[in-house]
C-alpha positions in Angstrom: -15.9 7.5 2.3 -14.9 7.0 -0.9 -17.5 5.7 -3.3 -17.5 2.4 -5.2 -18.2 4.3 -8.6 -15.1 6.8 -9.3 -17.5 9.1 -11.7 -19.7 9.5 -9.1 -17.3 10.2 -6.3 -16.7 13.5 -7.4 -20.3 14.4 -7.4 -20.9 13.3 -3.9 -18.2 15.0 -2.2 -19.0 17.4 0.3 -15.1 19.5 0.5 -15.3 19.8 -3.1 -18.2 21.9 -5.4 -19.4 20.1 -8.7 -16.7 21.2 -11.1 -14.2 23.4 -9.0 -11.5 20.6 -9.0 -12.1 20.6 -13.5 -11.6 24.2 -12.7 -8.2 24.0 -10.6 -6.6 22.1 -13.3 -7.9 24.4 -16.2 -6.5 27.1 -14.7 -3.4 25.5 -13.8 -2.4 24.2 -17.3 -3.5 27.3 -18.6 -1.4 29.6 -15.6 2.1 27.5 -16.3 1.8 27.2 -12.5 3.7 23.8 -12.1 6.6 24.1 -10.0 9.4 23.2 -12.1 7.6 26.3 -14.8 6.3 23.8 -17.5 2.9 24.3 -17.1 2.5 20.6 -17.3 -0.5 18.6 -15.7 0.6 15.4 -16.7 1.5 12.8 -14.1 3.5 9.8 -14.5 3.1 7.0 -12.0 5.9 4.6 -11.1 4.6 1.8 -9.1 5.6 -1.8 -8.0 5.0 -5.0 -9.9 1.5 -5.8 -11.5 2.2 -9.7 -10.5 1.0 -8.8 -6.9 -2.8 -8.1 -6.4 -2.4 -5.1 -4.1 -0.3 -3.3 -6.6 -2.8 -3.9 -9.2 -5.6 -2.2 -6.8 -3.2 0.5 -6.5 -3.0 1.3 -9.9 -6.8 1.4 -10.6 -7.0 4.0 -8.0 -4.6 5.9 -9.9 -6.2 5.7 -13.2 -10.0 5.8 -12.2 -9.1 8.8 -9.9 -7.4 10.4 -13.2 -10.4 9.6 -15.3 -12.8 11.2 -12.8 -10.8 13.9 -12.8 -9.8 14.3 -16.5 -5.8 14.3 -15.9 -3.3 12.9 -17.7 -1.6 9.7 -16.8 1.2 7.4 -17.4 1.5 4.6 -15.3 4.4 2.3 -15.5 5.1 -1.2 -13.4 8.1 -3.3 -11.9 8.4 -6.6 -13.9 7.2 -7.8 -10.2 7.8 -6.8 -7.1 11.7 -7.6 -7.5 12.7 -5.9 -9.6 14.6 -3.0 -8.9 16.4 -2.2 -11.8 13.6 -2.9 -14.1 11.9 -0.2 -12.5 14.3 2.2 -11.9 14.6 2.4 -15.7 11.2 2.9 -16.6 11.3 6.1 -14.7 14.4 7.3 -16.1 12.7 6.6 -19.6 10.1 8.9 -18.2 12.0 11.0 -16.5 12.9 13.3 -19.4 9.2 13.6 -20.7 6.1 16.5 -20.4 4.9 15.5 -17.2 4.5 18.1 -14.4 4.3 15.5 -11.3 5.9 11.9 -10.3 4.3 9.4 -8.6 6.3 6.7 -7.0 6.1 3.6 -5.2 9.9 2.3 -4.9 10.3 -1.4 -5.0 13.0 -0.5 -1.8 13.6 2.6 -0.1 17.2 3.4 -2.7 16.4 2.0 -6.0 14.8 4.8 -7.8 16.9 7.2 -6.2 19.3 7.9 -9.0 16.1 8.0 -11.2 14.6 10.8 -9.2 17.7 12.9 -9.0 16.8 14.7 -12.4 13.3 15.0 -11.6 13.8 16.7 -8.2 17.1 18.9 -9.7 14.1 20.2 -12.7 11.9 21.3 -9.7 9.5 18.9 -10.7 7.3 17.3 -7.2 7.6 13.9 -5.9 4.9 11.9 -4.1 6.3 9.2 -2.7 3.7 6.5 -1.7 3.5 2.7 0.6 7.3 2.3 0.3 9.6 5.4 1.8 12.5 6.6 0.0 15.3 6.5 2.0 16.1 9.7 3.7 19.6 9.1 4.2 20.0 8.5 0.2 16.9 11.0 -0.7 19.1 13.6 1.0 22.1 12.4 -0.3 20.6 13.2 -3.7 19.1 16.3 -3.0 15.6 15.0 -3.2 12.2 16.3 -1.1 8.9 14.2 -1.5 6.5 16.1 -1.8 4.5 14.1 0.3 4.4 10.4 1.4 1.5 8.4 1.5 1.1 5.4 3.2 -0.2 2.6 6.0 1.0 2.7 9.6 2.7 -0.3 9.1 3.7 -0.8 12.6 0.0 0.1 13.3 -0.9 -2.1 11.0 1.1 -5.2 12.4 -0.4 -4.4 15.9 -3.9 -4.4 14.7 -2.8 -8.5 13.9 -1.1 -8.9 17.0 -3.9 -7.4 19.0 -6.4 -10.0 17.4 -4.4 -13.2 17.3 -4.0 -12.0 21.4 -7.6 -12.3 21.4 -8.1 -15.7 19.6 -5.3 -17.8 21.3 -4.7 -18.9 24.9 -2.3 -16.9 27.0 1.4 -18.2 26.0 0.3 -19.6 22.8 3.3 -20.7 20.0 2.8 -18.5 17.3 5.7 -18.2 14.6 5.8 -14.9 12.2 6.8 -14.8 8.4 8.0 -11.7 6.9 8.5 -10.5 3.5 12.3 -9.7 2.4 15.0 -9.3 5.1 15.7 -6.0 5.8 12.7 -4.4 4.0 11.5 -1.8 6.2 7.9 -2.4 5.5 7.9 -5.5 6.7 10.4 -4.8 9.4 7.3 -2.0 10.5 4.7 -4.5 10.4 6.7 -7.2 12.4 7.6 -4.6 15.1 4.1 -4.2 15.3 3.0 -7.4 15.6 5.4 -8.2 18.2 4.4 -5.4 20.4 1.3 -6.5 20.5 1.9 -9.8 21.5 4.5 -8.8 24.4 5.1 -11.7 26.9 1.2 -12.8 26.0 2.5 -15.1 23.5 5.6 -17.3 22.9 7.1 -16.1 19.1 8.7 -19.3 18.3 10.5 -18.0 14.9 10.1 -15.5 12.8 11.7 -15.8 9.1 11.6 -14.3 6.0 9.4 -15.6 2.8 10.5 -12.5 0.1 6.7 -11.7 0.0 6.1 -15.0 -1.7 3.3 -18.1 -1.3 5.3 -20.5 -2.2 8.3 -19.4 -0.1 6.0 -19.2 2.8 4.1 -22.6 2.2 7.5 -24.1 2.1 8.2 -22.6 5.3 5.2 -22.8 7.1 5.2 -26.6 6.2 8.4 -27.2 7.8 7.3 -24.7 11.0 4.3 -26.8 11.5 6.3 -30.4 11.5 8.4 -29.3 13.9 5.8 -27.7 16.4 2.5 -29.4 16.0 1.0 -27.8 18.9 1.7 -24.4 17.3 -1.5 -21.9 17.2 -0.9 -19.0 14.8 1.1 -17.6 12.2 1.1 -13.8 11.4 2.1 -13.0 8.0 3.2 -9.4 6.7 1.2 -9.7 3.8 -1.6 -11.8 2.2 0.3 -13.8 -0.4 2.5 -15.3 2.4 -1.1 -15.5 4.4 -2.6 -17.7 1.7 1.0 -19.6 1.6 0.5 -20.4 5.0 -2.9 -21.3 4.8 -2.2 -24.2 2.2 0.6 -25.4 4.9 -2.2 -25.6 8.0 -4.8 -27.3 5.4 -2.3 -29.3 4.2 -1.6 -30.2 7.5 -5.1 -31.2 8.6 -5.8 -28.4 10.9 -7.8 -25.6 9.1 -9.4 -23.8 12.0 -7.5 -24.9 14.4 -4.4 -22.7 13.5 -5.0 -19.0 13.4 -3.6 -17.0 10.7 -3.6 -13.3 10.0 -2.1 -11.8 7.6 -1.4 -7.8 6.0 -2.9 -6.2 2.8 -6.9 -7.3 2.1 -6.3 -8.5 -1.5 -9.6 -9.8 -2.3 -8.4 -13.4 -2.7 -7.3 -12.7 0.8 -10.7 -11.8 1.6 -12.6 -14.3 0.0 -10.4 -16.6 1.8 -11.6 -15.1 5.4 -15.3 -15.6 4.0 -14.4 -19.5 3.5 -12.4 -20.1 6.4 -8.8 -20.2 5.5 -7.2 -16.8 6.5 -9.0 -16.2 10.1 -8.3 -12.3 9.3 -6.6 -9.7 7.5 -5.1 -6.1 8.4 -6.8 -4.4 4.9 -4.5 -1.7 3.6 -6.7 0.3 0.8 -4.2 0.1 -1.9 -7.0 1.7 -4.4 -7.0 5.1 -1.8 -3.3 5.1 -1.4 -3.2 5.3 -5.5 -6.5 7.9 -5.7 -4.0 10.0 -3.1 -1.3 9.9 -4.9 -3.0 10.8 -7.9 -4.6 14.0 -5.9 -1.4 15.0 -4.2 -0.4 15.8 -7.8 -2.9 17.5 -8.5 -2.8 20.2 -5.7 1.3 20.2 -6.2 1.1 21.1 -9.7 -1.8 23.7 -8.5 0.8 25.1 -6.3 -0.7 24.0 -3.4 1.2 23.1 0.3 0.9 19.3 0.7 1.5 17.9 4.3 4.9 16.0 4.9 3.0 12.9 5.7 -0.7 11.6 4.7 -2.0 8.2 6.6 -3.8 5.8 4.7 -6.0 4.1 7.0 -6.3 0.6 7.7 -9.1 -1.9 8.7 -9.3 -5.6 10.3 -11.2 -7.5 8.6 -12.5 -11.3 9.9 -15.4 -13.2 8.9 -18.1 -10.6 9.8 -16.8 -8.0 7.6 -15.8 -10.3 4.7 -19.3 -9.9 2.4 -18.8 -5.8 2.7 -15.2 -5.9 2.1 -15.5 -8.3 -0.9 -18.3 -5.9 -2.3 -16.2 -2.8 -1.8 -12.9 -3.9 -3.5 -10.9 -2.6 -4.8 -12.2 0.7 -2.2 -12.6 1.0 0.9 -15.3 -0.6 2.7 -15.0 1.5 6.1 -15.7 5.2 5.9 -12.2 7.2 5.2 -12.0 11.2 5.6 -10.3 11.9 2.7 -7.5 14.7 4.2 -6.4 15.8 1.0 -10.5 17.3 0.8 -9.7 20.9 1.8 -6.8 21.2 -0.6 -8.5 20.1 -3.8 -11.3 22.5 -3.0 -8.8 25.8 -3.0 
């Protein structure tokens, strides 16, 4: 698993001798081995905005994972986690710069398409991680991720549906809030859910909340009025979670509504330790950002990445709050790193 001190991580790992990785990217900046014949070992990181916490995990996993490592990185952020165009420029800006590998997390699965059109025609490798890129437009563009790394979301989203089954009578109310319309993320993670809960429990409405609180609250609060006797929500991610959570305390009836929700932001978690959130689906946002980080690495090494690379995901509920809480922003369940084998050639 991945160890709560990134120094020491790269000591403890059993795929990878003391110093070889130190080794790989000596040789590689010294070789001119990156792919588009730069040489370059710099990585720029493009991710979504800092004003959500699991973004914010993300990037430390990038930038402790490039300390441990001693590579070069830029990381740049979305405004917040709207906007598009905001991001889409700050990687044209970087676009033109010495960096031999791009790490992006698109705010939606077209918006840094145009961006990245450059950066794929000067042979230069893409990882794509959490949010696809849109194969219709990536192809349109004459783009190939390197890789993508990211969560199962439909797995995800079943993992909450397979609980709230568990906690609630047979044929239950239960109402679902997802992020923006249309997202595919949330879309995955909804799917999921719904799955899970077949003909088990009665889905009531499902809406959207744009992956806010206060949108959620606001519509949680109004769900509630008009069906009093309802028993869960599922939310596809934790801000909309803790949204909901205000609504049901608000209402009088923490602990008597279930609510699950996507992501394991620690306020998320801290909110399962006190009762509010009943569970959430953890993503690891921090190991999603070390991969991308180490994808780069082996592309610019010349190395054969696969086309996709699961992060894992974990269900946390009151028993597994404490460890959670004292692993964050890492994984608190063990996680095979895959990309093991290929840092160690």
């Amino acid at each position: 698993m991945f160890s709560n001190d990134a120094s020491l991580k790269r000591v403890t790992r059993i795929a990878l001798p003391l110093g070889a990785l130190a080794l790989l990217l000596a040789g590689c900046a010294g070789s001119g081995s990156g792919s588009d014949g730069s040489g370059s070992s710099n990585v720029a990181a493009v991710i979504k905005g800092l004003d959500n916490p699991f973004f914010q995990a993300m990037q430390s996993g990038i930038q402790d994972t490039a300390d441990a490592d001693g590579v070069s990185v830029t990381i740049q952020a979305a405004a917040d986690i709207g906007d598009t165009t905001g991001q889409a420029d700050k990687l044209t800006a970087l676009a033109g710069q010495d960096f031999g590998c791009f790490v992006v997390n698109p705010i939606s699965g077209s918006n840094l398409v145009q961006a990245l059109a450059p950066i794929a025609a000067a042979g230069k490798p893409i990882v794509n991680i959490d949010q696809p890129i849109d194969a219709d437009a990536a192809a349109a563009a004459n783009i190939t991720p390197a890789t993508y790394i990211g969560t199962d979301n439909e797995a995800a989203g079943g993992k909450a549906g397979d609980f709230v089954v568990s906690k609630v009578p047979a044929g239950a109310k239960v109402a679902i809030i997802g992020g923006i319309a249309g997202d595919v993320t949330s879309a995955a993670r909804v799917d999921g859910f719904k799955a899970a809960a077949g003909d088990k429990l009665d889905v009531i409405q499902e809406s959207a909340a744009d992956w806010k609180r206060e949108v959620a609250l606001t519509q949680a609060t109004d769900i509630i009025a008009a069906n009093p006797d309802i028993s869960a929500f599922f939310a596809a991610n934790d801000d909309m979670g803790l949204g909901i959570v205000k609504a049901v305390e608000n209402a009088g009836l923490t602990g008597k509504i279930t609510v699950v929700s996507v992501d394991g932001n620690k306020d998320a978690l801290e909110s399962v330790k006190a009762g509010g959130l009943t569970a959430t689906v953890a993503q690891y946002p921090y190991a999603i950002g070390e991969l991308g980080l180490q994808a780069c690495q082996v592309a610019v090494a010349g190395g054969d990445l696969p086309k996709d690379i699961e992060s894992p995901t974990a269900l946390v509920t009151s028993a597994e709050a404490d460890q959670a809480i004292s692993a964050f922003p890492q994984p608190f369940a063990p996680f095979e790193n895959p990309l093991e084998g290929l840092l160690s050639k």
